[in-house]
PASEBA-1860 file (N, C-alpha, C; in nm, 3 decimals):
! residues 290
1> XXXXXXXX> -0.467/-0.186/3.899/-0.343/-0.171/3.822/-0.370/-0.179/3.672 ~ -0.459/-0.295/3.610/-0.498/-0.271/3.502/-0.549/-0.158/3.436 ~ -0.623/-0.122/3.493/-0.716/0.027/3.492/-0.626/0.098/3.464 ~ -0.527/0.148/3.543/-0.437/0.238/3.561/-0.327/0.190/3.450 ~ -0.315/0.100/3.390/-0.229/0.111/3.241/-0.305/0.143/3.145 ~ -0.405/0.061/3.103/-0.499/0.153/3.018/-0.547/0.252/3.000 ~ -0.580/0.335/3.100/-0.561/0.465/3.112/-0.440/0.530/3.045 ~ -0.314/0.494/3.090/-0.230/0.537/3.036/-0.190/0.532/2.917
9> XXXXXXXX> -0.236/0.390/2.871/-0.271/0.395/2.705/-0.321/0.477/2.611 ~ -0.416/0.446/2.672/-0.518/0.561/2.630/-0.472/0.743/2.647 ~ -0.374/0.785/2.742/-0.295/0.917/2.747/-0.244/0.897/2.646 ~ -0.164/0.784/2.618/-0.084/0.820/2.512/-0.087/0.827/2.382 ~ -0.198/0.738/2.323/-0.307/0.761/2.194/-0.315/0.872/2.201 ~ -0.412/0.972/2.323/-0.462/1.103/2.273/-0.361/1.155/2.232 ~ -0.214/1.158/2.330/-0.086/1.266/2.314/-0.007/1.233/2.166 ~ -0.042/1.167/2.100/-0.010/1.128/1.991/-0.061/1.198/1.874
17> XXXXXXXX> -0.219/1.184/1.901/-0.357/1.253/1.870/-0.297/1.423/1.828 ~ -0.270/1.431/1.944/-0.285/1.582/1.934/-0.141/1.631/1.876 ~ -0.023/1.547/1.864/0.078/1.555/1.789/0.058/1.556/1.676 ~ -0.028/1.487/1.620/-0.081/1.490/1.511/-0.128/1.611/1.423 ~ -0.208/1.690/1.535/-0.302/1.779/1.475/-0.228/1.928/1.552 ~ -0.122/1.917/1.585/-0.024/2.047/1.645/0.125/2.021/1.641 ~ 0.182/1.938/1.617/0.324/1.869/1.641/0.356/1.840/1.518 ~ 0.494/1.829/1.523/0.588/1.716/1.436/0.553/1.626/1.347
25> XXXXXXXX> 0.449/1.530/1.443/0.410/1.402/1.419/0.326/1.444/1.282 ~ 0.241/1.541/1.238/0.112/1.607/1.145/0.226/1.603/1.027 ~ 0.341/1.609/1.037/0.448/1.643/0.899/0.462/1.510/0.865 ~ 0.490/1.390/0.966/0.556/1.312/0.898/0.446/1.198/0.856 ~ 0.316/1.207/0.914/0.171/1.165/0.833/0.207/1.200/0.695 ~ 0.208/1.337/0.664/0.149/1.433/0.527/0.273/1.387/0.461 ~ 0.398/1.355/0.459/0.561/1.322/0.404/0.483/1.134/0.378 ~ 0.484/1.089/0.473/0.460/0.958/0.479/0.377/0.937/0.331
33> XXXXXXXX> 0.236/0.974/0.354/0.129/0.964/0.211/0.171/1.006/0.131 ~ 0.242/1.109/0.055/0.319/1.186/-0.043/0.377/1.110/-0.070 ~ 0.497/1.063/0.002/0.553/0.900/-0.036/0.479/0.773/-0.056 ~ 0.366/0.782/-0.041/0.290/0.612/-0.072/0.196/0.653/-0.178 ~ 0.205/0.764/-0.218/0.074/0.845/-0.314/0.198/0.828/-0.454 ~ 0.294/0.889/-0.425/0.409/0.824/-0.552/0.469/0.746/-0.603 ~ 0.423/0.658/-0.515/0.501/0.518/-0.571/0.363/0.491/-0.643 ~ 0.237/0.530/-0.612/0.135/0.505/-0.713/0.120/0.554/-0.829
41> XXXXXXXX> 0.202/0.648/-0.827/0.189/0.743/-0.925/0.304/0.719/-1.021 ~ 0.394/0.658/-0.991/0.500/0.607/-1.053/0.496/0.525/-1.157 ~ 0.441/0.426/-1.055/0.390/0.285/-1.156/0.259/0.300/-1.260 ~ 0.126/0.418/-1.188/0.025/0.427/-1.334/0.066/0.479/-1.427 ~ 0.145/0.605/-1.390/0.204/0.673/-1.514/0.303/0.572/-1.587 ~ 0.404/0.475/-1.588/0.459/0.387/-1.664/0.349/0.331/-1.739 ~ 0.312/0.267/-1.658/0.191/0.159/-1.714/0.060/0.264/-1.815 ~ 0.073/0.385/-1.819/-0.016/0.460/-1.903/0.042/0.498/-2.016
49> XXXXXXXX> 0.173/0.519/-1.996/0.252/0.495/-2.122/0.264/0.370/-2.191 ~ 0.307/0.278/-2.119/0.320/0.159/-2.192/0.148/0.108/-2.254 ~ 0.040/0.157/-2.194/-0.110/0.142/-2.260/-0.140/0.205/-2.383 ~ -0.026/0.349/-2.384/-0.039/0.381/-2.500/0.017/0.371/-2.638 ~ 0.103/0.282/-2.654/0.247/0.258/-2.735/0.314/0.321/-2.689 ~ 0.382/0.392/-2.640/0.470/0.445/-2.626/0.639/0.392/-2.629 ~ 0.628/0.258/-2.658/0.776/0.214/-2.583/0.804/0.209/-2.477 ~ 0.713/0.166/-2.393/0.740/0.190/-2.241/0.684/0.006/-2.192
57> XXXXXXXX> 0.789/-0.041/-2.138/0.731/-0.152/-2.022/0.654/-0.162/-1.916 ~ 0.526/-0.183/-1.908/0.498/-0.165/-1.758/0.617/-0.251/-1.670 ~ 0.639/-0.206/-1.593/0.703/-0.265/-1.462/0.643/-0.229/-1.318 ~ 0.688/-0.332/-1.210/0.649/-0.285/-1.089/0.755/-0.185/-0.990 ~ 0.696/-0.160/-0.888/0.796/-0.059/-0.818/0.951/-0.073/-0.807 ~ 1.015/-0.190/-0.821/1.146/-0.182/-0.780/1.187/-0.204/-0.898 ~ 1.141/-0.205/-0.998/1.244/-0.235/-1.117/1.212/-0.065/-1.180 ~ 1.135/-0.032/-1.137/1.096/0.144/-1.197/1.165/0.240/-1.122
65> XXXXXXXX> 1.198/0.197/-0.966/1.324/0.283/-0.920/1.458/0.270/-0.953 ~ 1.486/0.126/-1.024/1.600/0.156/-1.060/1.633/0.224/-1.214 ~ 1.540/0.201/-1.251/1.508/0.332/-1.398/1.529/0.412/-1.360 ~ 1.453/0.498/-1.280/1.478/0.619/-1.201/1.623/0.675/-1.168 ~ 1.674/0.597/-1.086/1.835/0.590/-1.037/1.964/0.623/-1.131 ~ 1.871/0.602/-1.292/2.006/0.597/-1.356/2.003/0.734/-1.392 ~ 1.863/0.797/-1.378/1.813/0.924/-1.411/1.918/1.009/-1.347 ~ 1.948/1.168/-1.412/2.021/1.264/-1.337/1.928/1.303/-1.202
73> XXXXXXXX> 1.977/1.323/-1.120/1.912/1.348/-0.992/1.848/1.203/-0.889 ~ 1.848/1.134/-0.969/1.818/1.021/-0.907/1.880/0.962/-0.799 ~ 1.956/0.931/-0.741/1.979/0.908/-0.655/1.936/1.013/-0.494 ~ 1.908/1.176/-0.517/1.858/1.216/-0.454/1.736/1.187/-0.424 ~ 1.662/1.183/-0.519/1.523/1.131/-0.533/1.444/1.036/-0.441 ~ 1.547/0.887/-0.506/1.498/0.765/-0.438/1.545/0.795/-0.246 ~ 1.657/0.870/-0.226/1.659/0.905/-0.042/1.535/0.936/-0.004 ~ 1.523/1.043/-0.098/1.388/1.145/-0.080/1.267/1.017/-0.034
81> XXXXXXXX> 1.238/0.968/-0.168/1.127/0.880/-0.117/1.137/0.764/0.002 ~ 1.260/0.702/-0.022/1.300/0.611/0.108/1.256/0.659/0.265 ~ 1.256/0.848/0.250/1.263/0.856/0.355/1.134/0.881/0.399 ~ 1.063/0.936/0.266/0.878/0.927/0.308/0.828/0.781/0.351 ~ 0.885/0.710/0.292/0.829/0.541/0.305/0.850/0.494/0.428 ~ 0.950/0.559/0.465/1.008/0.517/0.631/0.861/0.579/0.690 ~ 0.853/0.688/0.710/0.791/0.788/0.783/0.620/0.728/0.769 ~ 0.556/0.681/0.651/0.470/0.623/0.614/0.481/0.453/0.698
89> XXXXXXXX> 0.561/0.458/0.708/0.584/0.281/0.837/0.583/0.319/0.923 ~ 0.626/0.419/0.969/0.634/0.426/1.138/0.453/0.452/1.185 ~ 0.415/0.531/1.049/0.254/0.586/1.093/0.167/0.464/1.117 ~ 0.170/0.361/1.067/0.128/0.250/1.032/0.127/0.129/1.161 ~ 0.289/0.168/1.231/0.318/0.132/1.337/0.206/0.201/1.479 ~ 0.250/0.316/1.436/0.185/0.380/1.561/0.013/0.375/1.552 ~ -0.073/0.357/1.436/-0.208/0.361/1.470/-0.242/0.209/1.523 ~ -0.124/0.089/1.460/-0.140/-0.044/1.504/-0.112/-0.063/1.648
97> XXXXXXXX> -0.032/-0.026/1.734/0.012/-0.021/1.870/-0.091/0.052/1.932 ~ -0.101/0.204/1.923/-0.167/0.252/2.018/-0.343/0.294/1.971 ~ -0.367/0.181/1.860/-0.494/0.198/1.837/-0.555/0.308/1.788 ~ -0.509/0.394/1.722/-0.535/0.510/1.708/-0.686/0.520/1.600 ~ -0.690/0.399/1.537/-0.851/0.418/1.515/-0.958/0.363/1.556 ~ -0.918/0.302/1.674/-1.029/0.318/1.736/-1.090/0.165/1.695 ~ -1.001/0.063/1.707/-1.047/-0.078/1.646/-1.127/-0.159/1.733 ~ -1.014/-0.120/1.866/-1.053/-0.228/1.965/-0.968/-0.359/2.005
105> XXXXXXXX> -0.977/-0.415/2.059/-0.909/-0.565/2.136/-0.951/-0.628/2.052 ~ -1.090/-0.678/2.041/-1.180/-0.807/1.992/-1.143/-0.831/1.883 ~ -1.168/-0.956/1.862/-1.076/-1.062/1.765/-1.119/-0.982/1.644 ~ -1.177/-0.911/1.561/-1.174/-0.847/1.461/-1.097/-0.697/1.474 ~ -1.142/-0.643/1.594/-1.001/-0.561/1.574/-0.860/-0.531/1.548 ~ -0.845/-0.656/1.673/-0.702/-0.713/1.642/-0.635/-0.746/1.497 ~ -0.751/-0.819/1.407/-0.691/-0.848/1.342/-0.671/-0.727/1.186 ~ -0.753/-0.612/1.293/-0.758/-0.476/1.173/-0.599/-0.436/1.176
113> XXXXXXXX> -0.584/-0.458/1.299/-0.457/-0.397/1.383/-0.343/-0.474/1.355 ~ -0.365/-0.578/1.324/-0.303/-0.675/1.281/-0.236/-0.648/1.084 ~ -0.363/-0.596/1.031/-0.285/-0.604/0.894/-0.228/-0.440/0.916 ~ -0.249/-0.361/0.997/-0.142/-0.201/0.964/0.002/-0.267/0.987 ~ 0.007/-0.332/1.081/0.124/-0.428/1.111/0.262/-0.427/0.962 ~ 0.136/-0.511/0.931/0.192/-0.586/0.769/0.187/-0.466/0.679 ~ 0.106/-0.405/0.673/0.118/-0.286/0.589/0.258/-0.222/0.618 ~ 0.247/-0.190/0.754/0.375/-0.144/0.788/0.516/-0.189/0.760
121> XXXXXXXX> 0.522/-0.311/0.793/0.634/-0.406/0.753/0.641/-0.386/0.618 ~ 0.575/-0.402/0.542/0.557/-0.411/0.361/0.632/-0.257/0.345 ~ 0.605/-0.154/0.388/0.699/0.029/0.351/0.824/0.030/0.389 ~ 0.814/-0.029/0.532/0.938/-0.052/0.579/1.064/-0.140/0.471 ~ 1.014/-0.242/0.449/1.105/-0.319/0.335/1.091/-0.201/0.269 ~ 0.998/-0.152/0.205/1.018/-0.118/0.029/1.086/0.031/0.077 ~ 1.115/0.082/0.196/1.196/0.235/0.234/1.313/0.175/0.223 ~ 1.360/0.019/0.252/1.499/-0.002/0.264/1.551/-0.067/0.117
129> XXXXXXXX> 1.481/-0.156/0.046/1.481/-0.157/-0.060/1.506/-0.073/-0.149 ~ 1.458/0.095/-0.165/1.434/0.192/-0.246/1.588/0.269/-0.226 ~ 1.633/0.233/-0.074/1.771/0.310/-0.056/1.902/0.209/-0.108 ~ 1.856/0.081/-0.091/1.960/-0.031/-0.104/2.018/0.016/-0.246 ~ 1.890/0.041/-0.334/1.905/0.053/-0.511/2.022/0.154/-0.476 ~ 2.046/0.273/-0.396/2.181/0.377/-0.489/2.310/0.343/-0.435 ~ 2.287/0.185/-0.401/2.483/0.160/-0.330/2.483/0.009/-0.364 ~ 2.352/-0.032/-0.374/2.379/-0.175/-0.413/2.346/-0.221/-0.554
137> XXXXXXXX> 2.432/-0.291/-0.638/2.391/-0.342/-0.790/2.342/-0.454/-0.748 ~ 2.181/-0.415/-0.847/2.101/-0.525/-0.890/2.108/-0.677/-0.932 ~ 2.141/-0.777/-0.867/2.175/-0.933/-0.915/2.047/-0.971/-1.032 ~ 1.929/-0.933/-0.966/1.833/-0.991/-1.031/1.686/-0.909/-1.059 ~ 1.609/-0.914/-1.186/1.498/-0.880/-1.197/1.381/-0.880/-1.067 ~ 1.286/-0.855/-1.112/1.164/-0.786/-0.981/1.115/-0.910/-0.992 ~ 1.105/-0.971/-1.100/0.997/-1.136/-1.106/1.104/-1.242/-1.077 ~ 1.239/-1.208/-1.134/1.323/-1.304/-1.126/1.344/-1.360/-0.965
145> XXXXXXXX> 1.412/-1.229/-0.878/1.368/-1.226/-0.759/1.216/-1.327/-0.722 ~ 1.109/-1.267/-0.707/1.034/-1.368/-0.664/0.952/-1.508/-0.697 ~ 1.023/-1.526/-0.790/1.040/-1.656/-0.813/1.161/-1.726/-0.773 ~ 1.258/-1.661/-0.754/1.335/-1.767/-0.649/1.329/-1.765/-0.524 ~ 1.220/-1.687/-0.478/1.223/-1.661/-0.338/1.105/-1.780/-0.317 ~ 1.001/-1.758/-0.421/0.900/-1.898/-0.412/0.938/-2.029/-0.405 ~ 1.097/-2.009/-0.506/1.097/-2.160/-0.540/1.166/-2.213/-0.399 ~ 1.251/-2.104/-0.324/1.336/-2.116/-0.197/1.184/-2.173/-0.120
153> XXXXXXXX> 1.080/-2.077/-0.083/0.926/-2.156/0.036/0.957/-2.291/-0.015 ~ 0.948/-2.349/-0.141/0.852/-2.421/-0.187/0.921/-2.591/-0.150 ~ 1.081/-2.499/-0.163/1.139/-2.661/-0.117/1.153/-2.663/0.033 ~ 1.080/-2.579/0.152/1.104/-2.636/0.270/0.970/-2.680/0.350 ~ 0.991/-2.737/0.423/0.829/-2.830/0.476/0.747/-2.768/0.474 ~ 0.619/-2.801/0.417/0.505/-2.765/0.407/0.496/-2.636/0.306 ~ 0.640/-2.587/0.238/0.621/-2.506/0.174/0.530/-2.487/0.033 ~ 0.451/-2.575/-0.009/0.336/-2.566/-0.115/0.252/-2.479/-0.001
161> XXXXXXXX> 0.232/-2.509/0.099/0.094/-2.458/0.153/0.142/-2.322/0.230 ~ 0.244/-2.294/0.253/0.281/-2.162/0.295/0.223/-2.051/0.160 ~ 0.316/-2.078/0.030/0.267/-2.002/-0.029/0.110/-2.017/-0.065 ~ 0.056/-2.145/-0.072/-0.137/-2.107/-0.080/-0.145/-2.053/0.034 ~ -0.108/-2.058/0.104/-0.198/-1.937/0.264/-0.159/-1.784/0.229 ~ -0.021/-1.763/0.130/-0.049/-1.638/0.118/-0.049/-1.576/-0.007 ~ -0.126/-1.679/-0.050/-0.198/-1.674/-0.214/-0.334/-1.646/-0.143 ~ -0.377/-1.681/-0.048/-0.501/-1.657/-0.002/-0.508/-1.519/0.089
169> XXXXXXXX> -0.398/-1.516/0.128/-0.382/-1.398/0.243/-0.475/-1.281/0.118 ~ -0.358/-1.285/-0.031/-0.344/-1.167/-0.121/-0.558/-1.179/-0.105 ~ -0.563/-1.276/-0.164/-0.754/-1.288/-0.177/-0.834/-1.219/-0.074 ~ -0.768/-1.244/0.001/-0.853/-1.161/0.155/-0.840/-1.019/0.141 ~ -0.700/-0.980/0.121/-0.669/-0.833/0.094/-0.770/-0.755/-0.032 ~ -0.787/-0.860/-0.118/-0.815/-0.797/-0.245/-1.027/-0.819/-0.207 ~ -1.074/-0.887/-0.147/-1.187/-0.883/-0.084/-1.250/-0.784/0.002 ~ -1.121/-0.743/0.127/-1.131/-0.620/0.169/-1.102/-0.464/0.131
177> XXXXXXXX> -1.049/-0.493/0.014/-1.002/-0.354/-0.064/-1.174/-0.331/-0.113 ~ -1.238/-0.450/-0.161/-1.371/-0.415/-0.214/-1.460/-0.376/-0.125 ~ -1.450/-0.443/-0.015/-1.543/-0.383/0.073/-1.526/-0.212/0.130 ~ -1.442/-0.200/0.114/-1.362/-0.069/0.176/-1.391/0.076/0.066 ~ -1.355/0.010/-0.103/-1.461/0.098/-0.204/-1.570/0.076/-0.222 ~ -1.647/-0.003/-0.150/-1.811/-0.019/-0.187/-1.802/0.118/-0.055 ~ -1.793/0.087/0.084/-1.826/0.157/0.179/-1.795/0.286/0.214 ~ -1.648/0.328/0.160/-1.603/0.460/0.118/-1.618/0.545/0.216
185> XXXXXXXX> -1.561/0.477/0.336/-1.511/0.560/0.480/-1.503/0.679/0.446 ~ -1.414/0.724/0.379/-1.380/0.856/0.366/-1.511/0.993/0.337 ~ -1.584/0.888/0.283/-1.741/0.958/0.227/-1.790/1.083/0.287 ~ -1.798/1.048/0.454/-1.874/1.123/0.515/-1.737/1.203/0.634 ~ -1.633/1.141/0.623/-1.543/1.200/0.752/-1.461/1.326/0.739 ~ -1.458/1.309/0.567/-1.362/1.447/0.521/-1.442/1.566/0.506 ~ -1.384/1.607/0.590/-1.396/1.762/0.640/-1.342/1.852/0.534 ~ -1.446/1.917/0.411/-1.429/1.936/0.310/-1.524/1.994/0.234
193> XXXXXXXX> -1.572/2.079/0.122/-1.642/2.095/0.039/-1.678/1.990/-0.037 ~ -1.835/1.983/-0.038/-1.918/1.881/-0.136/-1.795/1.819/-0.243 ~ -1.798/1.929/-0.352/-1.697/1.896/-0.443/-1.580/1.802/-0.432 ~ -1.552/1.867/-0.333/-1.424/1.787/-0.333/-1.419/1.610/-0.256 ~ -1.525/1.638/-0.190/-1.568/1.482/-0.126/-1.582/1.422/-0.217 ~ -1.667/1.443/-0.317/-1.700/1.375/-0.446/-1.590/1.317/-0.509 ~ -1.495/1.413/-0.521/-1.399/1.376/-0.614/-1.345/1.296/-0.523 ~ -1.289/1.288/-0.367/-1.245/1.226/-0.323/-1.287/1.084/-0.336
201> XXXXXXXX> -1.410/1.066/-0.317/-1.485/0.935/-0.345/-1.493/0.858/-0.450 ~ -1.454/0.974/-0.560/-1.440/0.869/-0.675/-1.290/0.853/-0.718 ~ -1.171/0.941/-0.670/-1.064/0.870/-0.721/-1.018/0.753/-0.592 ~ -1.076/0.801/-0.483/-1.073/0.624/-0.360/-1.118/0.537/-0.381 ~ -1.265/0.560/-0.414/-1.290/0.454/-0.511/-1.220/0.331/-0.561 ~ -1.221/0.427/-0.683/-1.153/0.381/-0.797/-1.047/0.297/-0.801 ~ -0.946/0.387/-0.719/-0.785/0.326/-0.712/-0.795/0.203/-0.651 ~ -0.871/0.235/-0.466/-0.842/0.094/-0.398/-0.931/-0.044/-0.487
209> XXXXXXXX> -1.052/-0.031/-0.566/-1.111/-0.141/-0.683/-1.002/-0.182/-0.745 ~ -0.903/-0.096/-0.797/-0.767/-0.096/-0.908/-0.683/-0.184/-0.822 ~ -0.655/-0.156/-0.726/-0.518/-0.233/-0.611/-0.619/-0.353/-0.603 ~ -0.741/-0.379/-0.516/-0.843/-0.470/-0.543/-0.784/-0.585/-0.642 ~ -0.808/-0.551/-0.747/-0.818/-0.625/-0.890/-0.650/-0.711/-0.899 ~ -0.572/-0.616/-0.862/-0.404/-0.652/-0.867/-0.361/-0.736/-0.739 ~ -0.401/-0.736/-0.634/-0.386/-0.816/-0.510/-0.483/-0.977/-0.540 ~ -0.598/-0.940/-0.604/-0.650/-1.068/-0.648/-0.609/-1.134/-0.763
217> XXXXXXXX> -0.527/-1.089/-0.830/-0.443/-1.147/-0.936/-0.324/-1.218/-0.866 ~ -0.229/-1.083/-0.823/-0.134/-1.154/-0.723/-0.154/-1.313/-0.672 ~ -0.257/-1.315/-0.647/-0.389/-1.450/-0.553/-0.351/-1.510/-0.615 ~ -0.436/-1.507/-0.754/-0.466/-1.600/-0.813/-0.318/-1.691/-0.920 ~ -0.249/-1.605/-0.933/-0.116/-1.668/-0.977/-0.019/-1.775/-0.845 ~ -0.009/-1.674/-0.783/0.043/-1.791/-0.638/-0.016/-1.872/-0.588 ~ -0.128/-1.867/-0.627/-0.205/-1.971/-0.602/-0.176/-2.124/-0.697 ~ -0.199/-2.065/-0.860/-0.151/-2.159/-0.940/-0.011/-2.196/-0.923
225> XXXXXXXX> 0.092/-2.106/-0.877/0.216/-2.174/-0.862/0.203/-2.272/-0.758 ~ 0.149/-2.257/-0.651/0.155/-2.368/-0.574/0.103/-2.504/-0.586 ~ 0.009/-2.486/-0.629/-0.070/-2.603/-0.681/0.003/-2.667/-0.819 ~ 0.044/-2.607/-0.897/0.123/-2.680/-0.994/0.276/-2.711/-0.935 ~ 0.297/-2.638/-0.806/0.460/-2.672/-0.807/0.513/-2.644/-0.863 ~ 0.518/-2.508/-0.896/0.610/-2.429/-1.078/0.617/-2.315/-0.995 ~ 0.765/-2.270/-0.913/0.752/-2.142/-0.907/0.757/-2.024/-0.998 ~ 0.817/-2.069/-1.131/0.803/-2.018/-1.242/0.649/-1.903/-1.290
233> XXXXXXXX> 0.542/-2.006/-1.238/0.426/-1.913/-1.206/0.362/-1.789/-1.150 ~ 0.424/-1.790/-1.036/0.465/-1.663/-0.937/0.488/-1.542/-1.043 ~ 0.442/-1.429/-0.983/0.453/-1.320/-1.055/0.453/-1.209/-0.963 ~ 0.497/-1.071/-0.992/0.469/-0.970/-0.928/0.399/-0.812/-0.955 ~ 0.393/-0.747/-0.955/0.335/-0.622/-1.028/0.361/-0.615/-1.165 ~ 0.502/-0.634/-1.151/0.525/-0.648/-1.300/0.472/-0.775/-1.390 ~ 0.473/-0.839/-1.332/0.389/-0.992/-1.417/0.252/-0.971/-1.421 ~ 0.165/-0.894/-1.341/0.009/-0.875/-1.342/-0.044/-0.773/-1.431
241> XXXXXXXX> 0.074/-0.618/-1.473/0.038/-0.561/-1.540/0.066/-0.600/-1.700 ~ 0.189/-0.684/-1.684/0.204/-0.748/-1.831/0.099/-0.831/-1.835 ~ 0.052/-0.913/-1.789/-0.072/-1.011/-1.839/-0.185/-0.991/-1.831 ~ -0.240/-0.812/-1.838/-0.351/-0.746/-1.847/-0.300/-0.699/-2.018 ~ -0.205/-0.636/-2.023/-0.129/-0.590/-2.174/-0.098/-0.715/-2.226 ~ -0.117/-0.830/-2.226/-0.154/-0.972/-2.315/-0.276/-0.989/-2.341 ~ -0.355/-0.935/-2.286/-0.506/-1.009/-2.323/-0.544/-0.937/-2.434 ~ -0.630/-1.027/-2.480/-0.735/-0.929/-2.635/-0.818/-0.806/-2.518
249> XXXXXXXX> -0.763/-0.707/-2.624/-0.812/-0.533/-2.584/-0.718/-0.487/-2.446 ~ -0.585/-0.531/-2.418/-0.463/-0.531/-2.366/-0.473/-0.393/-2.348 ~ -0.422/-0.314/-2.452/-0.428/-0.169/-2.422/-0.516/-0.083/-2.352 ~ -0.635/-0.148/-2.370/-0.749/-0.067/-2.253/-0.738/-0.104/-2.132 ~ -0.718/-0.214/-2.087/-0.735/-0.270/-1.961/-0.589/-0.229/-1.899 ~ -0.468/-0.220/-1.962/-0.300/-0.128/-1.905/-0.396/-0.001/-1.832 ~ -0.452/0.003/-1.969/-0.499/0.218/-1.980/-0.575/0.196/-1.792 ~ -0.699/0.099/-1.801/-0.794/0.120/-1.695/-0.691/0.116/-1.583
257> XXXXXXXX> -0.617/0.042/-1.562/-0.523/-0.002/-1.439/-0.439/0.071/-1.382 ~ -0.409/0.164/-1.518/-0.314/0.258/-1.452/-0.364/0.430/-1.447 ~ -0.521/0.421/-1.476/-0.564/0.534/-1.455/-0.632/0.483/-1.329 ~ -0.671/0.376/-1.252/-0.691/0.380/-1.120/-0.540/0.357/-1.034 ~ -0.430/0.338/-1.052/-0.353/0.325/-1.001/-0.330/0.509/-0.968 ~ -0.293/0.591/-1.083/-0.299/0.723/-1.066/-0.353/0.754/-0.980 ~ -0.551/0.718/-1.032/-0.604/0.803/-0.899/-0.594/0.720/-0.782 ~ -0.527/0.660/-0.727/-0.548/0.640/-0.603/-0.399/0.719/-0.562
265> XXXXXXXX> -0.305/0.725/-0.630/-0.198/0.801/-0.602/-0.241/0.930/-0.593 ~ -0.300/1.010/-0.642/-0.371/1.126/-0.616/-0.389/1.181/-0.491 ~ -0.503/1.021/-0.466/-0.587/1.038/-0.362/-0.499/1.110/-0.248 ~ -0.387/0.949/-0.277/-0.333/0.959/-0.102/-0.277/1.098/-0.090 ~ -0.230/1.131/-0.184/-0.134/1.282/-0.157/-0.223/1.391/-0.151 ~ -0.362/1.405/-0.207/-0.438/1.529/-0.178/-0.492/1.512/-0.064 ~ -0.590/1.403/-0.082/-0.723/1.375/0.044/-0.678/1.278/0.166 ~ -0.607/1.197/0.164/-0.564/1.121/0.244/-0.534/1.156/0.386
273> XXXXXXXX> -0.418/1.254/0.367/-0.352/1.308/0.469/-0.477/1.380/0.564 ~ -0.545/1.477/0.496/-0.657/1.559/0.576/-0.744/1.427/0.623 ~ -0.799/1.369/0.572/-0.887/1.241/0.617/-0.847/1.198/0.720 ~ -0.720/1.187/0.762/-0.673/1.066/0.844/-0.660/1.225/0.973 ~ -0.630/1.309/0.951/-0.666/1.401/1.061/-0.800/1.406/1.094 ~ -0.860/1.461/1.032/-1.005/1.450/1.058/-1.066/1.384/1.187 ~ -1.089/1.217/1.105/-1.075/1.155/1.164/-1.030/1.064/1.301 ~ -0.888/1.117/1.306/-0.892/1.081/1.429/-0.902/1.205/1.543
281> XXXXXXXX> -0.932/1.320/1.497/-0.975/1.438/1.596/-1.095/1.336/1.612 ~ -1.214/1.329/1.519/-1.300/1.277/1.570/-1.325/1.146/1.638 ~ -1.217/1.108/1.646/-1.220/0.991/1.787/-1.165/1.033/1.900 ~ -1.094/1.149/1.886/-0.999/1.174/2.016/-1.174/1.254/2.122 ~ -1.242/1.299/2.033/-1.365/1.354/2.071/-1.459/1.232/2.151 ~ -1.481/1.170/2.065/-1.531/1.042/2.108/-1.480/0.994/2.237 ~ -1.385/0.981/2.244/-1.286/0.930/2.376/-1.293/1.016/2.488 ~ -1.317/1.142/2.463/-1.342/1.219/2.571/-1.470/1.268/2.648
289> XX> -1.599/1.207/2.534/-1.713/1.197/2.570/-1.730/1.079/2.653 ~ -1.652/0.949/2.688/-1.687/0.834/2.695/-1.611/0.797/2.833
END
């Protein structure tokens, strides 16, 4: 009986597989990344303005859609993206459930399988978030917000150490973002001209080092809030790119942050989408040799 569900598991990975690479399912991959490639692209381009004088604030994603919103057309817009972000969660869902890369059970798989999860959950909010902005008025700022959401952990049991576990979570993330641009999966799987691998490799690179650098900041501030007991400390995109644009030579380091933020927005919307086909043709291959 076991046999015979896994098996069927396994039918339904491939039939997924091949939805992928003939079906429906291949649109709302390529919609999904387009939507997670712009919200990158959103925030470097602010933040490349604001590196340059321009008069521009860096801010993080939800305080830059509601900029957006007040924009003519805006409110079409942010649906628009809400609805890639959705579509980008469900993908996230489905390679975490039915394994679609090929992780495995074992306690390191699981726990690969484990962060698409959270990845997933994380689009999902920010698809409902992004739609909330054109019917609901804003009470509070993007930092203001999470700092009272810290200071809310912080007064219930054990809440100092909730947020250090995911002051540490961010550290782990920002550890594995490095390992992931040192190793540069994508290197050898994209099915592609030299050229363009190259380039692929260096704006993947680049970007996930860039997210890297911002998830270990993230860290390292929630970290200090907890330990001082100041949710005041707590910060969010918008607090990490302002306190890169505080430091002596501020303007270069905005500039560096948000020209890897770009290219990784790039990435996802050119190379991404083909990669992640690729790829899992070449496991559905694998699976059928085995």
């Amino acid at each position: 009986m076991l046999k015979g569900r896994v098996s069927d598991y396994k039918g339904a990975a491939d039939s997924i597989v091949e939805l992928l690479e003939n079906g429906p399912l291949a649109w709302m991959v390529r919609i999904g990344y387009l939507a997670r490639g712009m919200v990158f692209v959103i925030i470097g381009s602010f933040a490349l303005l604001a590196a340059g004088g321009f008069g521009v604030d860096p801010r993080g994603i939800r305080d830059l859609l509601e900029a957006i919103f007040q924009r003519p057309f805006g409110g079409p817009l942010l649906w628009a993206l809400a609805a890639g972000l959705l579509c980008f969660a469900g993908w996230r869902f489905l390679q975490a459930v039915f394994d679609l890369e090929r992780y495995g059970n074992a306690l390191y798989g699981l726990m690969r399988r484990g962060v698409l999860v959270g990845s997933g959950a994380f689009y999902l909010l920010l698809a409902v978030t992004t739609a909330r902005i054109t019917f609901a008025q804003r009470r509070m700022s993007e930092e203001q917000s999470a700092r009272e959401w810290t200071e809310w952990v912080m007064t219930q049991p054990l809440g100092r150490v909730m947020i250090a576990l995911i002051a540490a979570g961010f550290v782990a993330i920002a550890i594995g973002l490095v390992v992931k641009a040192i190793r540069a999966p994508y290197r050898h799987r994209l099915d592609a001209p030299k050229t363009t691998r190259i380039w692929a490799d260096v704006l993947g690179s680049f970007g996930t080092l860039t997210r890297a650098v911002a998830f270990l900041t993230l860290g390292g501030f929630l970290g200090v809030a907890a330990y001082d007991s100041n949710s005041q400390e707590a910060v969010t995109m918008t607090g990490v790119l302002r306190a890169m644009q505080n430091q002596a030579h501020g303007g270069v380091l905005l500039g560096i942050a948000a020209l890897g933020f770009l290219a990784f927005g790039f990435f996802e919307i050119i190379e991404a989408p083909q990669h992640r086909v690729d790829t899992l043709r070449s496991a559905r291959r694998q699976s059928r040799t085995h």
